[in-house]
KOLROTOR-919501 format. One line per 8 residues: number of its first residue (from 1); their letters; for each residue x, y, z of C-alpha. Coordinates in steps of 0.05 Angstrom, whole numbers, plus 5000, padded with zeros to 4 digits. Each point is the difference from the previous one (the first is absolute). Last residue first. Example, Ala and Ser with C-alpha at 12.3 -4.5 7.8 and 13.67 -1.06 7.14 Angstrom:
BEGIN
2	SA	5273,4979,5143  4973,4931,5013
This chain:
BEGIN
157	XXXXXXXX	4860,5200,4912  5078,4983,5011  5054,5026,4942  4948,5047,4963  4987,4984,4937  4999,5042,4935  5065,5028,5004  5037,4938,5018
149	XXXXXXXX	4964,4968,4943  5040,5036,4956  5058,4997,5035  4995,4923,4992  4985,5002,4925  5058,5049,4997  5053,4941,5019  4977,4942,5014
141	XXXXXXXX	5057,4956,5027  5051,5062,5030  4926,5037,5019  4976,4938,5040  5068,5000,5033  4991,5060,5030  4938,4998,5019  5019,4934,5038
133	XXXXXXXX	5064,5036,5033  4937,5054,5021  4956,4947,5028  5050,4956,5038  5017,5072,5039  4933,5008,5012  4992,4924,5033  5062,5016,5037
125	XXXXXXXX	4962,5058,5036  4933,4966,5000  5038,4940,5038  5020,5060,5046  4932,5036,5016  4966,4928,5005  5049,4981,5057  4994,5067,5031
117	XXXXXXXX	4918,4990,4990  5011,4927,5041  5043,5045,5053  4945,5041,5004  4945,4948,5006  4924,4988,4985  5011,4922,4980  4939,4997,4961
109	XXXXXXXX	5008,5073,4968  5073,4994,4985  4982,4927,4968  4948,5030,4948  5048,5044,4988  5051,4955,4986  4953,4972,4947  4984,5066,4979
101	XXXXXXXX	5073,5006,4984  5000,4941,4970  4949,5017,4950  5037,5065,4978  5062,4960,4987  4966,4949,4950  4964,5062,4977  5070,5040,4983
93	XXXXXXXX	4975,5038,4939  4944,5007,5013  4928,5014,4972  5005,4962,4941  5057,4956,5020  4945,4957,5042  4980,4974,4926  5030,5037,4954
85	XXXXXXXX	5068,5041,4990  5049,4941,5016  5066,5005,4956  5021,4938,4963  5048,4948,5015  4996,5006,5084  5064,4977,5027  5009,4925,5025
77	XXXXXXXX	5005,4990,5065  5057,5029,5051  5030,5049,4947  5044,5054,5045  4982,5063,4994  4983,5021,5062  4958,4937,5006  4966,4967,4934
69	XXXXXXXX	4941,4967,5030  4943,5017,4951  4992,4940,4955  5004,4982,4927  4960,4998,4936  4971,5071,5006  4930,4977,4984  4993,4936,5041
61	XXXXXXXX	5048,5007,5044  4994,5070,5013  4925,4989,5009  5011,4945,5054  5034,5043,5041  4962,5071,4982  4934,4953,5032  5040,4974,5049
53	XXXXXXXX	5018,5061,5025  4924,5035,4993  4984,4932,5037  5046,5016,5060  4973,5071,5009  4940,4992,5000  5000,4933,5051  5046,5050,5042
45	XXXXXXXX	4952,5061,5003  4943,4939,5010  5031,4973,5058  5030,5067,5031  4925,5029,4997  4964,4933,5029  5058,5002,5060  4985,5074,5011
37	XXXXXXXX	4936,4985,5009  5001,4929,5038  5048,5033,5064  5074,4973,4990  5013,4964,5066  4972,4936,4980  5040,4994,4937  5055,4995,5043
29	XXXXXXXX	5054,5059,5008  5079,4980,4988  5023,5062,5033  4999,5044,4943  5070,4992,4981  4983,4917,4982  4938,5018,4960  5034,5045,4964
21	XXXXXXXX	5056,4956,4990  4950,4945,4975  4964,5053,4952  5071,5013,4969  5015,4919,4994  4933,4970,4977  4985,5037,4946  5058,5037,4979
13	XXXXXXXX	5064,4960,5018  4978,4926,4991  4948,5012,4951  5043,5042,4955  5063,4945,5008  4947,4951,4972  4980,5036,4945  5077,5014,4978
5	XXXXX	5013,4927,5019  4948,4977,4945  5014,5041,4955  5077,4980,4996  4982,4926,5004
């Protein structure tokens, strides 16, 4: 039950809630109004970076034997048993992250708004300050592996 409310409190709050505030601050603009380029660029910035996401999703589950939504340090889903350094891990350390921020770039570029990019500015705010209580707790549970791998990977790509 535990996994399942973790994935479905993600959903709510970064997939459809963020990009529906941005919407919202921008004015609310129809598809019609966002000219066919820049719509084709958001759509595929946001299709890339929703699957790299899904992709580090379903690989922490399956590898890592638990989920990603621990927040500020408090265990929503189950925690990650083993340290992810494959996969999307490879070439970040934060893909999951990494992917939505293209998704929200994807949205930035749709909706074409400043007060949508103020939006983005401060979820990427929080979002940092998620990251660093998460390094954090990665080195409490494991140790010099995770400095290790600190040092090799960079924290986005």
């Amino acid at each position: 039950m535990k996994q399942i409310l973790g994935y479905l409190l993600g959903f709510i709050i970064f997939i459809a809630g963020i990009p529906a505030l941005m919407w919202l601050v921008a004015g609310m603009p129809s598809l019609a109004e966002i000219p066919v380029a820049r719509l084709c660029l958001a759509i595929i910035i946001a299709l890339a970076g929703l699957a790299l996401s899904v992709w580090s999703i379903v690989y922490m589950k399956r590898v890592g034997k638990g989920n990603p939504f621990d927040a500020m340090g408090h265990e929503v889903a189950p925690r990650t048993k083993h340290l992810m350094t494959d996969g999307p891990y490879k070439w970040s350390r934060n893909p999951m992250l990494t992917g939505t921020y293209l998704y929200y770039i994807g949205v930035l570029i749709a909706v074409w708004n400043v007060w949508a990019l103020l939006v983005f500015a401060a979820i990427a705010t929080v979002m940092m300050l998620q990251v660093r209580s998460e390094e954090k707790r990665l080195e409490t549970d494991f140790g010099q592996e995770y400095l290790d791998y600190k040092k090799k990977v960079r924290r986005f790509l």
